[in-house]
C-alpha positions as CSV (number, residue, x, y, z in Angstrom):
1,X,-17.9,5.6,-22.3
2,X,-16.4,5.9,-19.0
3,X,-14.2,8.9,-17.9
4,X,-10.6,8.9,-17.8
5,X,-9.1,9.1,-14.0
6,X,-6.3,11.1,-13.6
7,X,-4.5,8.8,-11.1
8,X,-4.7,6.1,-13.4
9,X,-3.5,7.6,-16.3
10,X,-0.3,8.4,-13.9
11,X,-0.1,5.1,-12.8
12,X,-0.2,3.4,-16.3
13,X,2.7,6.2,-17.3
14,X,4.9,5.3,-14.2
15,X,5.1,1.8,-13.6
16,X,7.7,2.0,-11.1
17,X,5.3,3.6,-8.1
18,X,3.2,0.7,-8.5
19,X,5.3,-1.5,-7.6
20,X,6.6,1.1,-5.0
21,X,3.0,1.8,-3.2
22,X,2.1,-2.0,-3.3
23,X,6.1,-2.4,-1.1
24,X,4.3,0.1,0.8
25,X,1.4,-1.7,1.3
26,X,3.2,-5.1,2.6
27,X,5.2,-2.9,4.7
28,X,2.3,-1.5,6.4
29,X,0.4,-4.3,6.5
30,X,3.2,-6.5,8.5
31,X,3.5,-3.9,10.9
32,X,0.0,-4.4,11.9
33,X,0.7,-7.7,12.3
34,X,3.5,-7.3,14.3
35,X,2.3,-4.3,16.3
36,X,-1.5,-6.9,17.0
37,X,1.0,-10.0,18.3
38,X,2.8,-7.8,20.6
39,X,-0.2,-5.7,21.8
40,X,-1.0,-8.0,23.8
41,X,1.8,-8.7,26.2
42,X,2.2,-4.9,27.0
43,X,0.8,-4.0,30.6
């Protein structure tokens, strides 16, 4: 039997910041994208 995590069990009780931290997530994740395509043209 495996333990109960703590962050899960809030995570399964709010709903809503799931969908918030994985917004988060694409957020982040584009402005690596966008920060890589225009590292390269800055002198």
């Amino acid at each position: 039997m495996s333990e109960r995590n703590p962050c899960t069990d809030y995570l399964a009780n709010n709903p809503r910041l799931i969908g918030a931290l994985f917004t988060i997530c694409l957020l982040i994740s584009q402005a690596g994208t966008a920060a890589a395509a225009n590292g390269g043209t800055i002198s």
